[in-house]
N, CA, C and O atoms as a GROMACS GRO file, in nm:
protein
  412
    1UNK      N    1   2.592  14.729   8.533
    1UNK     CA    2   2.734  14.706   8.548
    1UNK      C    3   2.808  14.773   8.431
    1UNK      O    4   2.785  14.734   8.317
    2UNK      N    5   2.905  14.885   8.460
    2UNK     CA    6   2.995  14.901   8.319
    2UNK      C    7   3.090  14.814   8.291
    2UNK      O    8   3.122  14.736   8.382
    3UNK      N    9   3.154  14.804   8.171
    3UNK     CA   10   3.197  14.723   8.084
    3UNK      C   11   3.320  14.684   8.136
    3UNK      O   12   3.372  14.575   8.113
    4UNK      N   13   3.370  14.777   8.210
    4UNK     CA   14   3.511  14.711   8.290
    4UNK      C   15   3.536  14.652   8.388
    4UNK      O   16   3.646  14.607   8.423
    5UNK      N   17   3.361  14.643   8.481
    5UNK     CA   18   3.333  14.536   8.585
    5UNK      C   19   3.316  14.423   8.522
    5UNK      O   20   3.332  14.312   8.573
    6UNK      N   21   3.279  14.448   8.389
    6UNK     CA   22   3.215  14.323   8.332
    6UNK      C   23   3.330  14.202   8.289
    6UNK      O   24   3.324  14.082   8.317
    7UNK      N   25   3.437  14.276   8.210
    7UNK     CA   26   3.503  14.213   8.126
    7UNK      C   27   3.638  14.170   8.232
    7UNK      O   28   3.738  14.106   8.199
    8UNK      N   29   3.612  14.212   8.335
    8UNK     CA   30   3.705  14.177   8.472
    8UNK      C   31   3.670  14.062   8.519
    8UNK      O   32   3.749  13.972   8.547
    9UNK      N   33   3.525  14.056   8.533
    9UNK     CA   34   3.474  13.919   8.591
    9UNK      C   35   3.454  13.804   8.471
    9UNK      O   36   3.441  13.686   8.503
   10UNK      N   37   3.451  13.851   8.311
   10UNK     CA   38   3.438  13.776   8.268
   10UNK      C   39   3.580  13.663   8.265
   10UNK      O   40   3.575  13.542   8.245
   11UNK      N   41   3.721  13.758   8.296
   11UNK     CA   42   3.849  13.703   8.246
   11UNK      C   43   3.828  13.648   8.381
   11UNK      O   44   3.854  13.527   8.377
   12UNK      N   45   3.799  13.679   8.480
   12UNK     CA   46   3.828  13.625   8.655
   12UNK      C   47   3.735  13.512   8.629
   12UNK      O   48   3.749  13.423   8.714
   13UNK      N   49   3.643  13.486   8.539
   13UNK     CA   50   3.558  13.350   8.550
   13UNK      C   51   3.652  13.245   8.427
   13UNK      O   52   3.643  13.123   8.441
   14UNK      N   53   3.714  13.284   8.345
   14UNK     CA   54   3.807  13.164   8.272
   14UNK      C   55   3.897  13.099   8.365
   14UNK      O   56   3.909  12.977   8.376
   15UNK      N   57   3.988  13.225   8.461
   15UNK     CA   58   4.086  13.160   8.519
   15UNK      C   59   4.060  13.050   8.592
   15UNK      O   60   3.956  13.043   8.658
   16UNK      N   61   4.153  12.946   8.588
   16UNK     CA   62   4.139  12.789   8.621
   16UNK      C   63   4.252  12.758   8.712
   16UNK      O   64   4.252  12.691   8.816
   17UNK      N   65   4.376  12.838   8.636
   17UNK     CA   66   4.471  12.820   8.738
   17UNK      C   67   4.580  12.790   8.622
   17UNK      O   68   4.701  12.803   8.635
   18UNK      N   69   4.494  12.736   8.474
   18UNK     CA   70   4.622  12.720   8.373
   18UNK      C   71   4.580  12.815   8.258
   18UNK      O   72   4.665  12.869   8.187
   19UNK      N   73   4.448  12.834   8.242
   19UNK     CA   74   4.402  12.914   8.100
   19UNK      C   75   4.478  13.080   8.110
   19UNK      O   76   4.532  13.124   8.009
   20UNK      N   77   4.477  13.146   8.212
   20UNK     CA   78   4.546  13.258   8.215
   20UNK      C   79   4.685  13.233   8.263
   20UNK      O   80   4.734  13.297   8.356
   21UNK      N   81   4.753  13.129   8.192
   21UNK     CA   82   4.891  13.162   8.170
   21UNK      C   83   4.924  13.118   8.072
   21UNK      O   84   5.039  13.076   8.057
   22UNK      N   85   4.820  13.116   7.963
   22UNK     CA   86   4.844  13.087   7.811
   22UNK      C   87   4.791  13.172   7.747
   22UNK      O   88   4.854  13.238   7.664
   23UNK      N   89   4.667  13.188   7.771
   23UNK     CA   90   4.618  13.316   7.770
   23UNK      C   91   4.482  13.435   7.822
   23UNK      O   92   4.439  13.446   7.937
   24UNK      N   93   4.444  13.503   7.719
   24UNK     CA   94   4.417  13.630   7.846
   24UNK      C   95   4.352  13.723   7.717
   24UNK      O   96   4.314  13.681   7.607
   25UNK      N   97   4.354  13.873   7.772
   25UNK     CA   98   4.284  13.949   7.700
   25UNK      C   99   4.394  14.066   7.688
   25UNK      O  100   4.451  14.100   7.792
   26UNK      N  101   4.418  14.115   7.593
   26UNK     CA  102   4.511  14.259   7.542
   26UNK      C  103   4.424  14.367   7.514
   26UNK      O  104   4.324  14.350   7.443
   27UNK      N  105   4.463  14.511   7.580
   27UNK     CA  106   4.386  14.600   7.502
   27UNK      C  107   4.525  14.726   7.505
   27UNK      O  108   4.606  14.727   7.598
   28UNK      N  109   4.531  14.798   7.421
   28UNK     CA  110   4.609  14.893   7.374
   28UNK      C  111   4.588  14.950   7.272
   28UNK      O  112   4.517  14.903   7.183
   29UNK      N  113   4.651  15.068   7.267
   29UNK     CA  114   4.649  15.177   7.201
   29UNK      C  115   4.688  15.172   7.073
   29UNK      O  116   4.802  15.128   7.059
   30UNK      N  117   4.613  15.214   6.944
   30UNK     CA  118   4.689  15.247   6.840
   30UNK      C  119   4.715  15.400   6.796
   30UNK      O  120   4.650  15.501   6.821
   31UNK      N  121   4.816  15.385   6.731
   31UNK     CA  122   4.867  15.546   6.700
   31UNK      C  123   4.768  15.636   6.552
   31UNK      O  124   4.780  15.728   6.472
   32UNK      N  125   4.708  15.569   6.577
   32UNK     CA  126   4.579  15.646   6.455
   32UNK      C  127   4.539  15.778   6.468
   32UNK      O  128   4.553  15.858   6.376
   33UNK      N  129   4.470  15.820   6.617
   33UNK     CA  130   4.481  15.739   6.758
   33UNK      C  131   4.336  15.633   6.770
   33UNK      O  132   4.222  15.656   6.731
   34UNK      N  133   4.374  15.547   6.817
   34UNK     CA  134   4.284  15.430   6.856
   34UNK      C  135   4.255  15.321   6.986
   34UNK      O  136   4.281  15.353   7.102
   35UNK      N  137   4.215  15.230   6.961
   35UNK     CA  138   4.214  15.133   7.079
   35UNK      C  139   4.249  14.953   6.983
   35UNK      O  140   4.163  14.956   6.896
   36UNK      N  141   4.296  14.875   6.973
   36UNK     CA  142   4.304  14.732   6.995
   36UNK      C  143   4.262  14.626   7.133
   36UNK      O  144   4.325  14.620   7.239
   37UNK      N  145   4.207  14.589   7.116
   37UNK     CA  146   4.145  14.450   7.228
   37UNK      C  147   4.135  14.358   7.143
   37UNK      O  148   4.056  14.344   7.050
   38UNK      N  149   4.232  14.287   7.184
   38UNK     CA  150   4.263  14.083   7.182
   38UNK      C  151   4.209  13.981   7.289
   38UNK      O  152   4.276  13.968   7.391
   39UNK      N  153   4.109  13.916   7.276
   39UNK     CA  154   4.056  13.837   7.394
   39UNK      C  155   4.068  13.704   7.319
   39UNK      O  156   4.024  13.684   7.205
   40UNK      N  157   4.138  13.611   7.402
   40UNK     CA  158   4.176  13.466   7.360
   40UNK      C  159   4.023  13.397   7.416
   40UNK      O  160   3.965  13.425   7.521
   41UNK      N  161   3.990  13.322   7.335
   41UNK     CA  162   3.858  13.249   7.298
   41UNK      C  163   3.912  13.060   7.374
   41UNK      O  164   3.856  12.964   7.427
   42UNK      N  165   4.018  13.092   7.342
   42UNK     CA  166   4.088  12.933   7.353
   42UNK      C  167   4.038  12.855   7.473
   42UNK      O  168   4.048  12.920   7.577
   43UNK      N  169   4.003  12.771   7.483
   43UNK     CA  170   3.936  12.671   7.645
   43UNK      C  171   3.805  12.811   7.706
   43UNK      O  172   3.789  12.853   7.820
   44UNK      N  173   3.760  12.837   7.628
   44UNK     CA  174   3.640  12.902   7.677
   44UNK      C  175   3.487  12.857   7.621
   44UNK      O  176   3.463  12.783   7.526
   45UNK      N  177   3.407  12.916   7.696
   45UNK     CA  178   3.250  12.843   7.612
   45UNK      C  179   3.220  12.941   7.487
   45UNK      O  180   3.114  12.941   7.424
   46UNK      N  181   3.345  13.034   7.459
   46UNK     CA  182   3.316  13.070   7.265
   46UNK      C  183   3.406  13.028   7.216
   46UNK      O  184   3.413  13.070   7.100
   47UNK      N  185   3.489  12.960   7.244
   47UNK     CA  186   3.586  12.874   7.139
   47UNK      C  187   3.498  12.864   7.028
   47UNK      O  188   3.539  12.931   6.934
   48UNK      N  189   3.411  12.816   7.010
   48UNK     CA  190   3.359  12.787   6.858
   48UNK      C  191   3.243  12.844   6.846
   48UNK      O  192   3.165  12.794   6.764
   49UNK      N  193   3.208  12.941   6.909
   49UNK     CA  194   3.082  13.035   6.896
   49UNK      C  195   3.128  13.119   6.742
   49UNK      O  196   3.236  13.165   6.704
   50UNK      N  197   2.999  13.113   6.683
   50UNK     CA  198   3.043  13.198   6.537
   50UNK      C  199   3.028  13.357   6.586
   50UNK      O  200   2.965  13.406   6.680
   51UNK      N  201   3.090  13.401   6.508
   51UNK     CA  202   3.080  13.587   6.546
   51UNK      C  203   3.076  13.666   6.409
   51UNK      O  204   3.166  13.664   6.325
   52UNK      N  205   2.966  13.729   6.402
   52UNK     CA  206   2.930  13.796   6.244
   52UNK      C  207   3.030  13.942   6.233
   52UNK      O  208   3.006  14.040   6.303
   53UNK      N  209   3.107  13.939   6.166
   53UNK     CA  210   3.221  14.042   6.136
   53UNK      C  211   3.115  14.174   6.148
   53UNK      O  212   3.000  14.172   6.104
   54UNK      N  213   3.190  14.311   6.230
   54UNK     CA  214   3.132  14.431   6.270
   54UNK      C  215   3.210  14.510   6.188
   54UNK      O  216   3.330  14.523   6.211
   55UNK      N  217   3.158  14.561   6.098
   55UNK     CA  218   3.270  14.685   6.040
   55UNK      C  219   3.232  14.836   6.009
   55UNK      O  220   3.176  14.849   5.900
   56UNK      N  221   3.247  14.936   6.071
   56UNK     CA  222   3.152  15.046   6.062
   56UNK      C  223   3.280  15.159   6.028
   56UNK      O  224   3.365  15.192   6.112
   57UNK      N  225   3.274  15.204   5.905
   57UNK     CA  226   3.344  15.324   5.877
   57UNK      C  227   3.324  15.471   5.841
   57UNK      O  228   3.312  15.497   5.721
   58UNK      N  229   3.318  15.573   5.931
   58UNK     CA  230   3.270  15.699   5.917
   58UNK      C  231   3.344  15.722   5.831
   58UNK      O  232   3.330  15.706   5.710
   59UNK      N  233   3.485  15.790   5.930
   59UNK     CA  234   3.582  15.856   5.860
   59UNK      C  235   3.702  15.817   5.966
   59UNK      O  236   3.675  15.733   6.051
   60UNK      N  237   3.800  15.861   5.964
   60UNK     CA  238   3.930  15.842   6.073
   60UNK      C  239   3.929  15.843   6.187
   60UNK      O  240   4.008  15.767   6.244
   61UNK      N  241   3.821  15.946   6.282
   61UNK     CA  242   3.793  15.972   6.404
   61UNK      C  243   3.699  15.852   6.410
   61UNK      O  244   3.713  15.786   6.513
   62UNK      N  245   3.600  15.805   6.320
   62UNK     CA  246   3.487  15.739   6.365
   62UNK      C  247   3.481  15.582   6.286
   62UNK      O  248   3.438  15.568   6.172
   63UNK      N  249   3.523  15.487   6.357
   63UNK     CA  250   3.542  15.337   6.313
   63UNK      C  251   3.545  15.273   6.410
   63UNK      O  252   3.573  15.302   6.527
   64UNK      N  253   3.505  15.155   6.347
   64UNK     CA  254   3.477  15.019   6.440
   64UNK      C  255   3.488  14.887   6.363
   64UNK      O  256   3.406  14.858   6.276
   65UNK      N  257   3.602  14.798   6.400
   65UNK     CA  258   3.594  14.661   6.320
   65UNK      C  259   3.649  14.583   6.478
   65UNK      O  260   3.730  14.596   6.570
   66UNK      N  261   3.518  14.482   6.422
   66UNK     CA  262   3.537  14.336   6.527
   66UNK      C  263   3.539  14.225   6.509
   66UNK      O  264   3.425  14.182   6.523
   67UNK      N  265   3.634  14.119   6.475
   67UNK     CA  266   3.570  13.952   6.434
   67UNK      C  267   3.637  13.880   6.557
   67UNK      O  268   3.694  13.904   6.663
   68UNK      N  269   3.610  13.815   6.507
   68UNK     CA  270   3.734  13.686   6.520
   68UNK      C  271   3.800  13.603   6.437
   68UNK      O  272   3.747  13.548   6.340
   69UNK      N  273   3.916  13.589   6.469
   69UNK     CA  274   3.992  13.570   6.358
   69UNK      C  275   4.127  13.426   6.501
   69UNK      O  276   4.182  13.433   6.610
   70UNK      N  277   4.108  13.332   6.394
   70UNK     CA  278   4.201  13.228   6.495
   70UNK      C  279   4.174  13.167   6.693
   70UNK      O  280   4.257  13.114   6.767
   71UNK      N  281   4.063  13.196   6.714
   71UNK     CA  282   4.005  13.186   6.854
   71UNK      C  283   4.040  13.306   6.935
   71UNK      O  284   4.055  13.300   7.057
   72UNK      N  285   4.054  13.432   6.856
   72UNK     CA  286   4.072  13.531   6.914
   72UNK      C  287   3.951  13.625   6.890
   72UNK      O  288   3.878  13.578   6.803
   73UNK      N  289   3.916  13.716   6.928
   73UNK     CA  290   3.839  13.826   6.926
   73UNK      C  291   3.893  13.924   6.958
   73UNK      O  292   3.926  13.955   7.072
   74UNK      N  293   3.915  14.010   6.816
   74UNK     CA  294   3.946  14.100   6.746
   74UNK      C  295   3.872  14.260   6.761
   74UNK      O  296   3.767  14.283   6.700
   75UNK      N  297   3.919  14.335   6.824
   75UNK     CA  298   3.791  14.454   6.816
   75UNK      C  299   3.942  14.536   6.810
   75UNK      O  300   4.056  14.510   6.847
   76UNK      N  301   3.879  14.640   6.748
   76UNK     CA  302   3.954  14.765   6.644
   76UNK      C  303   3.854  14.923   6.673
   76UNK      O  304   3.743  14.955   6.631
   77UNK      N  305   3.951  14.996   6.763
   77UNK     CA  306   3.752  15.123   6.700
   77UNK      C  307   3.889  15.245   6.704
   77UNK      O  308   4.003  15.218   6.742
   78UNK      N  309   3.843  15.377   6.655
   78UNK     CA  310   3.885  15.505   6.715
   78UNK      C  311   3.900  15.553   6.847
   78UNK      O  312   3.846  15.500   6.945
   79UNK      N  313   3.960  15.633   6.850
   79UNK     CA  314   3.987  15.683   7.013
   79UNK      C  315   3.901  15.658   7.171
   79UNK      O  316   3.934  15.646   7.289
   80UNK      N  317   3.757  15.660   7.079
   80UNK     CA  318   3.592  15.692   7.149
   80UNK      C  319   3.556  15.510   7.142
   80UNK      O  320   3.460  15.452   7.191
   81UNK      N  321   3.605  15.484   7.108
   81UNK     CA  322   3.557  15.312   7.084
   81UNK      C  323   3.570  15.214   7.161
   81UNK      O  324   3.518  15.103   7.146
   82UNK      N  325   3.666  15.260   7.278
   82UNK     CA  326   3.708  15.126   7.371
   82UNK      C  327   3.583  15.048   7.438
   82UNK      O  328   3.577  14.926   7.455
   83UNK      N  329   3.483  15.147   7.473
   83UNK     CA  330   3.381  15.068   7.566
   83UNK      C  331   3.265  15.012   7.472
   83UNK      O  332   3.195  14.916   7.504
   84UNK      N  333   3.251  15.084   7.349
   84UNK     CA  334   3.131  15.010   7.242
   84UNK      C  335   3.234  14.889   7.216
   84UNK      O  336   3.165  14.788   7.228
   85UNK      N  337   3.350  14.855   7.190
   85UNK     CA  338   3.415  14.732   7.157
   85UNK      C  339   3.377  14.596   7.259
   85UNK      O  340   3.346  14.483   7.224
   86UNK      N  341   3.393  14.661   7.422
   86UNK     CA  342   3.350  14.577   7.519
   86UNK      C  343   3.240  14.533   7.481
   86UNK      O  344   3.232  14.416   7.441
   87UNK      N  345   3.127  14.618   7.485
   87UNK     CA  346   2.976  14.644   7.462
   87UNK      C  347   2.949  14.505   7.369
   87UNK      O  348   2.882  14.404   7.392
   88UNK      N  349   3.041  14.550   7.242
   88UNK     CA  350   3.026  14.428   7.125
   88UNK      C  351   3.057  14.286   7.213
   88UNK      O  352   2.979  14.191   7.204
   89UNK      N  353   3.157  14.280   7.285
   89UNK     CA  354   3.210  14.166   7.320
   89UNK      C  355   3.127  14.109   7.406
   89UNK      O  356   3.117  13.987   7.391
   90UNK      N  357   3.059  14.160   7.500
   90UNK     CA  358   3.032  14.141   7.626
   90UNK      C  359   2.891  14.081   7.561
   90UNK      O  360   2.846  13.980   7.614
   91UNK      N  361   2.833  14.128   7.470
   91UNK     CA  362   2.670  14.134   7.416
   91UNK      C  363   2.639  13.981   7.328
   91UNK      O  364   2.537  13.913   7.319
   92UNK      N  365   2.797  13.962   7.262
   92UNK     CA  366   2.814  13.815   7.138
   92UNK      C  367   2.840  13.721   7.319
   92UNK      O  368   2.764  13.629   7.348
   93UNK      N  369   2.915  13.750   7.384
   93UNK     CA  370   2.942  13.630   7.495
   93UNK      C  371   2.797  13.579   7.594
   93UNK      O  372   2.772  13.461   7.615
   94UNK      N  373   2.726  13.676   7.639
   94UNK     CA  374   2.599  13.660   7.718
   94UNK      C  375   2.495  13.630   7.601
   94UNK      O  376   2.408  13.564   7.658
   95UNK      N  377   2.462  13.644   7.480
   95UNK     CA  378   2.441  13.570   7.388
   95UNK      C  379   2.458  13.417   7.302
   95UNK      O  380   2.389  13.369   7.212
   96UNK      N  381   2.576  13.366   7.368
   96UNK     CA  382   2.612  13.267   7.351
   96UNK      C  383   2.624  13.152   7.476
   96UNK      O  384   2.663  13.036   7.457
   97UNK      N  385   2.586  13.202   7.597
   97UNK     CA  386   2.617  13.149   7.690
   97UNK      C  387   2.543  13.209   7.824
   97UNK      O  388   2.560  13.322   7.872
   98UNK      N  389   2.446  13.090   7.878
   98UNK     CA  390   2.336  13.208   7.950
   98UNK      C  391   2.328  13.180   8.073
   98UNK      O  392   2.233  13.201   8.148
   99UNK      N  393   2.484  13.104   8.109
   99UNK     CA  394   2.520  13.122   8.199
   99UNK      C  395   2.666  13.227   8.205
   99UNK      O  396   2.745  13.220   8.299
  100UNK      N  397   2.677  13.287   8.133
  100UNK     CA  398   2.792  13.400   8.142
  100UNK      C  399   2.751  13.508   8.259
  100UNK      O  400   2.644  13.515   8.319
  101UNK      N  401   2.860  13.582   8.273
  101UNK     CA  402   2.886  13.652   8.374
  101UNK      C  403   2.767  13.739   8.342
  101UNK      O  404   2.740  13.758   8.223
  102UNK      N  405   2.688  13.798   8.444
  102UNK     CA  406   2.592  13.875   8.448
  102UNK      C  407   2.594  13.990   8.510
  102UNK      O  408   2.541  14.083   8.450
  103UNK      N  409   2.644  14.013   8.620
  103UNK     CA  410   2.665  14.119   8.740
  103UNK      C  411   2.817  14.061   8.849
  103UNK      O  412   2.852  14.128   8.947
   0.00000   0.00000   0.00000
């Protein structure tokens, strides 16, 4: 499965009917050029999952930072980074939970 089937079914498995209208997952662009993804943790089974800070710095083209920070999950990369960010996300959630979305 690639990462955008994945992280589709993962947000389509929170929705309840109230959690995605508080919240949800952000991904956009930074002008570096880059990527940002915000995934709200809040009423989910990683609300309190610990997550070991990712920080990898080449140079400008080549970076990657991920935590969590406030029940959010935080991923940061260069232009080329959007799907290793999923990758990160998708890998700490099916790690923490083994009934998470699989296929």
């Amino acid at each position: 499965m690639n990462m955008l089937d994945w992280i589709q079914n993962w947000y389509l498995s929170n929705c309840d009917g109230d959690w995605e209208h508080c919240y949800g997952i952000k991904i956009y662009t930074l002008d570096n050029p880059g990527w940002s993804v915000n995934i709200d943790l809040t009423d989910t089974y990683l609300e309190f999952s610990k997550f070991e800070l990712i920080q990898k710095y080449i140079n400008d083209t080549n970076w990657i930072h991920c935590n969590v920070v406030d029940g959010v999950f935080k991923g940061g990369g260069s232009a080329d980074k959007l799907e290793e960010i999923l990758r990160i996300f998708s890998e700490w959630a099916i790690a923490n939970n083994e009934s998470t979305v699989t296929d």
